[in-house]
The first five atom37 places (N, CA, C, CB, O) and aatype in JSON, in Angstrom:
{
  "aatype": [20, 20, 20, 20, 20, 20, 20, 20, 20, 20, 20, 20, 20, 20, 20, 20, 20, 20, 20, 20, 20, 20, 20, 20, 20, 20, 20, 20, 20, 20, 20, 20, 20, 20, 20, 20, 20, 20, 20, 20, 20, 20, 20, 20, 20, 20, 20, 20, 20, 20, 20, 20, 20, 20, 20, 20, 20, 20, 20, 20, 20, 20, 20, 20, 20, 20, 20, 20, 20, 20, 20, 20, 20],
  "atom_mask": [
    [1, 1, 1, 1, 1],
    [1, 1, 1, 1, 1],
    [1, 1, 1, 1, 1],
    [1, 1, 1, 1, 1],
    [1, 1, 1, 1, 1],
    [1, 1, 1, 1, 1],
    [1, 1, 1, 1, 1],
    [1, 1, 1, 1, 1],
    [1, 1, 1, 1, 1],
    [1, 1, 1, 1, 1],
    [1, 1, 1, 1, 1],
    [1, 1, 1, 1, 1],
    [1, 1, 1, 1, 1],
    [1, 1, 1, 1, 1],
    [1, 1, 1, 1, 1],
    [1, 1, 1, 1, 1],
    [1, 1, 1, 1, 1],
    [1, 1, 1, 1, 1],
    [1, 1, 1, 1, 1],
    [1, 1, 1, 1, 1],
    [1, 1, 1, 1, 1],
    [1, 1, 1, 1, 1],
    [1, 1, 1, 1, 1],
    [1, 1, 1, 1, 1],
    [1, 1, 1, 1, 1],
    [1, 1, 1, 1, 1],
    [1, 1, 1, 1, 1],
    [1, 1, 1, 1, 1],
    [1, 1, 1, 1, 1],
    [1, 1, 1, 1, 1],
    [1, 1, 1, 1, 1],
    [1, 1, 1, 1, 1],
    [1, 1, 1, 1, 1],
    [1, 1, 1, 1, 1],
    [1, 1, 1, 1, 1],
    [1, 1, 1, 1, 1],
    [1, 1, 1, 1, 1],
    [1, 1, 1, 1, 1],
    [1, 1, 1, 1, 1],
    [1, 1, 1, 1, 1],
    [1, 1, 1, 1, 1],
    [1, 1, 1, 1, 1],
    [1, 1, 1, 1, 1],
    [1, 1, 1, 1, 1],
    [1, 1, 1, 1, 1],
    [1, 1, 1, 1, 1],
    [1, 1, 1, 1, 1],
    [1, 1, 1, 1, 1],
    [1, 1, 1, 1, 1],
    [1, 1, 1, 1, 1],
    [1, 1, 1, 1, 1],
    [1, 1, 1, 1, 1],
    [1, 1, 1, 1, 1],
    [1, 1, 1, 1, 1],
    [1, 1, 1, 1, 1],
    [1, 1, 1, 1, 1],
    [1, 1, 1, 1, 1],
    [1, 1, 1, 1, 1],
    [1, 1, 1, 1, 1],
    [1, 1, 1, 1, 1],
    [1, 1, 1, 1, 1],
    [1, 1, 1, 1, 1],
    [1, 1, 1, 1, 1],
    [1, 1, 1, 1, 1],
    [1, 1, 1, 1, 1],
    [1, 1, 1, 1, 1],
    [1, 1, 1, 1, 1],
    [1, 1, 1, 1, 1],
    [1, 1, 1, 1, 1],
    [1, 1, 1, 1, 1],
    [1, 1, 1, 1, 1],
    [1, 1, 1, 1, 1],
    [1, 1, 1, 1, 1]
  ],
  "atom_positions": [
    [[-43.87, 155.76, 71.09], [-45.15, 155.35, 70.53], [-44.98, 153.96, 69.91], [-45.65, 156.38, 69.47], [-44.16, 153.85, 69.0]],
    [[-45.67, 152.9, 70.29], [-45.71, 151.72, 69.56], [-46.18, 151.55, 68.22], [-46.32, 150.98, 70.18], [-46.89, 152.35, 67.62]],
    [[-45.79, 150.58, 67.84], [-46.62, 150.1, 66.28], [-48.32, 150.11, 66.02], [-46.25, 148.42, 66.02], [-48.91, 150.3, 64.96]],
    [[-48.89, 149.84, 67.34], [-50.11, 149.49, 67.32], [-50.74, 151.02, 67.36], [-50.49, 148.42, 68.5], [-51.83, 151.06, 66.78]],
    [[-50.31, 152.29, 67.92], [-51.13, 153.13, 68.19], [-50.4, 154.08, 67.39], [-51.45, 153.37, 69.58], [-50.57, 155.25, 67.72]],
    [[-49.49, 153.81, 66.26], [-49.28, 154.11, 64.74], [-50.21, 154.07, 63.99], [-48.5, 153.38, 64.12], [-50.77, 155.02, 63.46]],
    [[-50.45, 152.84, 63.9], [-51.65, 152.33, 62.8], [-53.42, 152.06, 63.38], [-51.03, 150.65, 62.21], [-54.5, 151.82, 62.83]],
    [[-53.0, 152.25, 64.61], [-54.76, 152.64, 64.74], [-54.94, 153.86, 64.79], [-55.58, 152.16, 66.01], [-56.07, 154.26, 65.05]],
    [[-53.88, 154.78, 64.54], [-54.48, 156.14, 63.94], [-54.7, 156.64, 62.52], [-53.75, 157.07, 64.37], [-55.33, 157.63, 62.15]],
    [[-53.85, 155.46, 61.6], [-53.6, 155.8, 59.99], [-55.02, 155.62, 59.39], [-52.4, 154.68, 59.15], [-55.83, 154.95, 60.04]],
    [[-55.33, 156.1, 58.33], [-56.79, 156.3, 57.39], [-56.81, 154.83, 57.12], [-56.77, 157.43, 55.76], [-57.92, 154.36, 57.32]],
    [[-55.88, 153.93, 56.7], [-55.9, 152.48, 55.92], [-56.6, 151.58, 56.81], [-54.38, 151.81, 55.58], [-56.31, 151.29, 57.97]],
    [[-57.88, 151.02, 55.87], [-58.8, 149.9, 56.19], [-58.58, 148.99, 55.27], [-60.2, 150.2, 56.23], [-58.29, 149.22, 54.1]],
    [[-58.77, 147.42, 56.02], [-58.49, 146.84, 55.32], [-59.83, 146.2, 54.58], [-57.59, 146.19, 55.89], [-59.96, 145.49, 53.58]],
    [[-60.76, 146.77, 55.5], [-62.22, 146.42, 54.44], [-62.27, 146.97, 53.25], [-63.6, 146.91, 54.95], [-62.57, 146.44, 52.18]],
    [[-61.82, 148.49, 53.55], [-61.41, 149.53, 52.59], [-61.33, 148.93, 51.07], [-59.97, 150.12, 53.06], [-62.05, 148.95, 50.07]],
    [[-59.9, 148.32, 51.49], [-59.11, 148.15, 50.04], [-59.58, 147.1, 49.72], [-57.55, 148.08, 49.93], [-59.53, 147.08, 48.49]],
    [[-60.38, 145.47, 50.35], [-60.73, 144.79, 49.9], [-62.05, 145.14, 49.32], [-60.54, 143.98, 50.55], [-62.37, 144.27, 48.51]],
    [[-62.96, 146.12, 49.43], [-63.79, 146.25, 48.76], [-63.87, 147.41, 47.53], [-64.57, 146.26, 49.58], [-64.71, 147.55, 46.65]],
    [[-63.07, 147.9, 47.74], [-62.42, 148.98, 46.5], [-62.46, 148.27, 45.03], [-60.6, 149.39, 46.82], [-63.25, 148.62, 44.16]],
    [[-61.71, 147.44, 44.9], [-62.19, 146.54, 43.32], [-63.45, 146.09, 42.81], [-61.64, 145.25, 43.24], [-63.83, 146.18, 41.64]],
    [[-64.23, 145.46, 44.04], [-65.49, 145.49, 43.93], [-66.38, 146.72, 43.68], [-65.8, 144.98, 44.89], [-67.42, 146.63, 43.04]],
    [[-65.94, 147.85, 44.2], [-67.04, 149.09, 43.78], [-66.47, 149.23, 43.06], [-67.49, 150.33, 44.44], [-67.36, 149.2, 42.2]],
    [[-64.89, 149.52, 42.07], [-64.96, 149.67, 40.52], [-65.54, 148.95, 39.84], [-63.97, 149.66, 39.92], [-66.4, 149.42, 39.09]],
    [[-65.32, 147.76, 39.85], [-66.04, 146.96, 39.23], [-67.9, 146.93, 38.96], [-65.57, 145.96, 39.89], [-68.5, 146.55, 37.95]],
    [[-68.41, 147.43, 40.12], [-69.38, 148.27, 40.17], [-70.09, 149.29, 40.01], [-69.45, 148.31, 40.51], [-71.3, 149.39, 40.23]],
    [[-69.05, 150.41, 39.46], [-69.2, 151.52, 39.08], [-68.95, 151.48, 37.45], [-68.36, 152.36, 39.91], [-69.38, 152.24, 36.58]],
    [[-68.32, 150.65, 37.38], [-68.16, 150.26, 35.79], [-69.52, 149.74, 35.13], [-67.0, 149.01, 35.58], [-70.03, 150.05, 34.05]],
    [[-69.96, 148.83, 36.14], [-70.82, 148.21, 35.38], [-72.27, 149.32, 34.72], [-71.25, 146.94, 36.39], [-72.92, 149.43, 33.68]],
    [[-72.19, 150.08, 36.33], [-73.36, 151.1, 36.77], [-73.46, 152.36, 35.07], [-72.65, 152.18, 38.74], [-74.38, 152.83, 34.4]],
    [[-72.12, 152.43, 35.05], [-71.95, 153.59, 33.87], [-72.1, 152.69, 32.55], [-70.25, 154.5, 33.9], [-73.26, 152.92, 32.21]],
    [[-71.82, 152.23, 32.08], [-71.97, 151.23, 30.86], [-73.65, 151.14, 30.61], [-71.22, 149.53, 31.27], [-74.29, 151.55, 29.64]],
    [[-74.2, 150.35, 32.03], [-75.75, 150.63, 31.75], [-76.0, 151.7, 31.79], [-76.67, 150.14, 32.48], [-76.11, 152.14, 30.65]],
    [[-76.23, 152.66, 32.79], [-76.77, 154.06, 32.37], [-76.49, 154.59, 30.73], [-76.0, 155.15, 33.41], [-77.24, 155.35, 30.1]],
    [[-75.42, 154.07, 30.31], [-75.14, 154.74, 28.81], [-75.72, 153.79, 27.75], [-73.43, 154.97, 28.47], [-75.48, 153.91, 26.55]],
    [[-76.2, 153.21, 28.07], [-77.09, 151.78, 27.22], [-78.12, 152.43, 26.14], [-78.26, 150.68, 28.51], [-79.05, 153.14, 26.5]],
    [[-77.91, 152.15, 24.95], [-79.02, 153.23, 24.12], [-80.74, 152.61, 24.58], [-78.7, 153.06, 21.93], [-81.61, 153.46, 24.72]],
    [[-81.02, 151.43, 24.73], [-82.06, 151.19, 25.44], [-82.39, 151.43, 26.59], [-82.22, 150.36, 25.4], [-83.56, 151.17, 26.88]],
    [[-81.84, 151.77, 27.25], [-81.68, 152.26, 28.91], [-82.18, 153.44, 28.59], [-80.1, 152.36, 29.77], [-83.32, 153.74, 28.92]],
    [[-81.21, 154.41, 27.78], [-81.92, 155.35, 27.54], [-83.13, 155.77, 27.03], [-81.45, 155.7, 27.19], [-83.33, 156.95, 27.34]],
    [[-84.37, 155.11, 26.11], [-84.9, 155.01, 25.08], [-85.82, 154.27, 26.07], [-84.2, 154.5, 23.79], [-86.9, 154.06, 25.52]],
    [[-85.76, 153.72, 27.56], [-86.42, 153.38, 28.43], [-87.42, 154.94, 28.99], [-85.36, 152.62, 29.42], [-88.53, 155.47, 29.06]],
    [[-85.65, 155.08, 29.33], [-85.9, 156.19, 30.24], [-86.94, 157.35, 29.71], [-84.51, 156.82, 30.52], [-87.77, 157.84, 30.48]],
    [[-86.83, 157.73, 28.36], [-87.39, 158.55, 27.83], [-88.87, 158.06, 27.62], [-86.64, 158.89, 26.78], [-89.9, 158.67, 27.9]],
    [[-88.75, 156.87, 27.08], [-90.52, 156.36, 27.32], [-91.6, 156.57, 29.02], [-90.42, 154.35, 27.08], [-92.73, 156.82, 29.43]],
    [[-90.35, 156.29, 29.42], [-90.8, 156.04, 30.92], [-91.3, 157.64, 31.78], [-89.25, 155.25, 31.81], [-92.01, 157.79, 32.78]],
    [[-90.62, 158.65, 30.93], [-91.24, 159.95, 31.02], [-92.25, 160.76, 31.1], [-91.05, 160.28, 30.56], [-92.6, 161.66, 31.87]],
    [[-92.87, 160.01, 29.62], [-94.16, 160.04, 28.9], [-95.53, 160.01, 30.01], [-94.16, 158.68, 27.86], [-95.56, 159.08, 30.81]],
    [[-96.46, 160.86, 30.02], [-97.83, 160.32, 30.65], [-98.08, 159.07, 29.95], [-99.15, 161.35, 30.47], [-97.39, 158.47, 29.12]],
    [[-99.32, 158.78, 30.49], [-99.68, 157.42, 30.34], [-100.58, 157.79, 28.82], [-100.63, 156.68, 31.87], [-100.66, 156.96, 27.91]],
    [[-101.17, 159.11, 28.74], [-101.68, 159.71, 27.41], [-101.34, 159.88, 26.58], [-101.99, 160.48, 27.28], [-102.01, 160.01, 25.56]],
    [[-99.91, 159.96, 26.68], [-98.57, 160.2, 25.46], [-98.42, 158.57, 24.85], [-96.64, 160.85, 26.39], [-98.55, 158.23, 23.67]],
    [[-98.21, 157.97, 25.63], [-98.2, 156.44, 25.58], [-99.32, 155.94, 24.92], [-98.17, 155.8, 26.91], [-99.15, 155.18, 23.98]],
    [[-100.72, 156.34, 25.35], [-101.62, 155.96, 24.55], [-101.52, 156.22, 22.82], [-102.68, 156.55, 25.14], [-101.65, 155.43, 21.88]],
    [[-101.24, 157.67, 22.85], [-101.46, 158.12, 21.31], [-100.05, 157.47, 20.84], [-101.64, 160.06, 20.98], [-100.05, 157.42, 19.61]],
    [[-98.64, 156.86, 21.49], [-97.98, 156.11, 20.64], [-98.68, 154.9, 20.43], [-96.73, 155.9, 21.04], [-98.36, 154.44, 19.33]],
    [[-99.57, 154.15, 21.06], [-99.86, 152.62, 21.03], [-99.58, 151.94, 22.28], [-99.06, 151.92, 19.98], [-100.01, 150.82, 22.53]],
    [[-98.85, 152.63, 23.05], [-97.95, 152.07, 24.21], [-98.87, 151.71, 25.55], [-96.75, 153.27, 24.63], [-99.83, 152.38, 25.93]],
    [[-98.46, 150.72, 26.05], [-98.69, 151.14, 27.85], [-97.83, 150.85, 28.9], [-99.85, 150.5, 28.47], [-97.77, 149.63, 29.08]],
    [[-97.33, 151.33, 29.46], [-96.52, 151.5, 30.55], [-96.02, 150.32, 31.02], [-97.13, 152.14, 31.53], [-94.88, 150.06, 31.42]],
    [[-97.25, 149.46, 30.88], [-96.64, 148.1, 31.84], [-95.74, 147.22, 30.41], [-98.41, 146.78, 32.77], [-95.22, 146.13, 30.63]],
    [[-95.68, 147.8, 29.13], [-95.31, 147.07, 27.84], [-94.04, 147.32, 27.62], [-96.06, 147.44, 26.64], [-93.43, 146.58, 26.84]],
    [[-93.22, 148.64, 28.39], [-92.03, 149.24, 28.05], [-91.1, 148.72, 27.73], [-91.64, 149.82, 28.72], [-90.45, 148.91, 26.71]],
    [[-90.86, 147.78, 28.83], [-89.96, 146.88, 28.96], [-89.69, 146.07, 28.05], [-90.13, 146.3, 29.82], [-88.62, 145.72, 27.57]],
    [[-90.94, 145.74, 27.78], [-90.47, 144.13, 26.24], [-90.72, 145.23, 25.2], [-92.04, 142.11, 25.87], [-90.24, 144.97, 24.1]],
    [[-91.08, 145.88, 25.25], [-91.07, 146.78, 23.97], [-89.63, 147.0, 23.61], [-91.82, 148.26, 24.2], [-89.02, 147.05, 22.54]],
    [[-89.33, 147.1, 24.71], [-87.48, 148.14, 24.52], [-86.36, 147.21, 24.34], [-86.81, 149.15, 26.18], [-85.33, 147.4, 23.68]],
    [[-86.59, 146.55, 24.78], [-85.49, 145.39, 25.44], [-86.07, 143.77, 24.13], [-86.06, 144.98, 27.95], [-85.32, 142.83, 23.87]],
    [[-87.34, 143.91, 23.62], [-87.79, 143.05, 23.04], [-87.64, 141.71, 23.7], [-87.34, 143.16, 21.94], [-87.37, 140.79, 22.94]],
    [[-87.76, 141.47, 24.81], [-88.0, 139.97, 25.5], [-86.93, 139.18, 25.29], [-89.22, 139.13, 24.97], [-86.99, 138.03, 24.86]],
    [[-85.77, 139.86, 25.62], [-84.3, 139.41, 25.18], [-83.84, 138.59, 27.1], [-82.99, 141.35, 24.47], [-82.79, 138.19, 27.6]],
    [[-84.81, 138.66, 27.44], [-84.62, 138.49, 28.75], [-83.5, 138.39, 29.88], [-85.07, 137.72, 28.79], [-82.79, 137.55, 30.43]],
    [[-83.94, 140.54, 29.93], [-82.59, 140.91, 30.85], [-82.39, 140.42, 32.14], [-82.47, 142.29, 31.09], [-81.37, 140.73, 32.76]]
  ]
}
């Protein structure tokens, strides 16, 4: 068996591993925001009917600068 039909049977890509740092790096970022207390505090507004929103003061299209205060994410 040659070298070549060794390794064109092995699992190892080399797109693989060059993009492997990049999706940690990506998955890092992904979890950090999801755990964001405004992210969250989005999310939970963003729940709300649009009626719930009313009786806070709120409207839907305001969430954003409401939450984030125009810190411009």
């Amino acid at each position: 068996m040659s070298m070549m039909e060794q390794t064109a049977g092995s699992s190892f890509s080399v797109s693989k591993a060059f993009a492997a740092p990049f999706q940690a790096i990506g998955n890092a970022l992904m979890y950090i925001a999801e755990n964001n207390v405004r992210v969250k505090q989005l999310q939970a507004l963003s729940a709300l009917t649009d009626e719930q929103l009313e009786e806070r003061g709120l409207k839907r299209e305001e969430l954003v600068i409401r939450v984030f205060g125009g810190s411009g994410i």
